[in-house]
N, C-alpha and C positions, 0 to 999 in steps of 0.2 A: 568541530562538528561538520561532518561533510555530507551532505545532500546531492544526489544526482537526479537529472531528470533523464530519462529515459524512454528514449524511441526504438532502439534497437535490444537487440539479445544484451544481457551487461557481460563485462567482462570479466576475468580473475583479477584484474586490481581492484574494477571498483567495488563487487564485490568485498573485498579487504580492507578498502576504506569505510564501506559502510557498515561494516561490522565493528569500528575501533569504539565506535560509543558503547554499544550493549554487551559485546563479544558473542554474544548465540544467538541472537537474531535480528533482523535488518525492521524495522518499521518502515511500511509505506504508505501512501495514499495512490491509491488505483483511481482513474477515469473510466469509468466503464463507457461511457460512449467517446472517445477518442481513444483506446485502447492502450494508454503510456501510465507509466507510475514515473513516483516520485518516491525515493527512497535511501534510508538511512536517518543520521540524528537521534535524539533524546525521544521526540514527540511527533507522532502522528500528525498534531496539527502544523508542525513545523514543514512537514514533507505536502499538507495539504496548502499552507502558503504557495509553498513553490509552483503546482498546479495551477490556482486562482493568479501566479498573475503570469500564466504560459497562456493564459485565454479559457480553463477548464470554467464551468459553472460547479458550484455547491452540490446541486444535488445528486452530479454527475459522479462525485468522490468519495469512497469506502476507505475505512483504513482497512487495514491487516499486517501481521508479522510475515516474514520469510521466515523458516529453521533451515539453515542449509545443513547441518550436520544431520538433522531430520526427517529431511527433504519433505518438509509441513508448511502448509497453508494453517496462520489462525486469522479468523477473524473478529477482532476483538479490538474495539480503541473506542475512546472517547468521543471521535468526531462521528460515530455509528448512531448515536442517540439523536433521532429523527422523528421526533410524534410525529409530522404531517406526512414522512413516507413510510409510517406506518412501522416504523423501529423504534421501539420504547426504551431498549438496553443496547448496554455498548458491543453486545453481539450483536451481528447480521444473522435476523432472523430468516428470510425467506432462500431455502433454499435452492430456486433458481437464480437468485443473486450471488449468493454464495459459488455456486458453479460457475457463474460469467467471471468472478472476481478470480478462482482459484485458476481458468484456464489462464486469463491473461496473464497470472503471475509466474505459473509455469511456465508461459511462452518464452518468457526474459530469462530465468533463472534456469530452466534446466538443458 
């Protein structure tokens, strides 16, 4: 399982490494306020470790998919179910979240 953490645009390997778990889509956890994911693995929460201990906080971290065959943003993971920020399902409901989450992840991937 290989997880990258990500400051920069990624690249066509890694890319291909973090597809070898799922084959069509990449799980990440997005920092929305330091602007970096973490991405690949089995699990959302897997890709949200690697954030919490880069320094991110909780409730700074969204998951969501990549489809790059798709070129789709979902947002959809386990670690989205948030009563106290006001997300009750493992969709991101609000969307001007949705759009901060969706630019950042275009920024890397496309």
């Amino acid at each position: 399982m290989k997880i990258h953490l990500l400051r920069d645009h990624v690249t066509p390997e890694q890319v291909a490494e973090m597809l070898e778990e799922l084959k069509t889509l990449i799980k990440l956890a997005v920092d929305i306020k330091r602007g970096i994911i973490a991405g690949g693995g089995e699990w959302h929460a897997d890709c949200e470790k690697i954030l919490l201990e880069d320094g991110s906080q909780q409730e700074d971290i969204w998951g969501a998919d990549w489809l790059p065959m798709e070129n789709e943003v979902r947002f959809e993971a386990m670690i989205n179910i948030r009563p106290r920020q006001n997300n009750r399902t493992m969709t991101i409901q609000d969307p001007d979240l949705r759009a901060r989450i969706e630019k950042i992840v275009r920024s890397f991937f496309e």
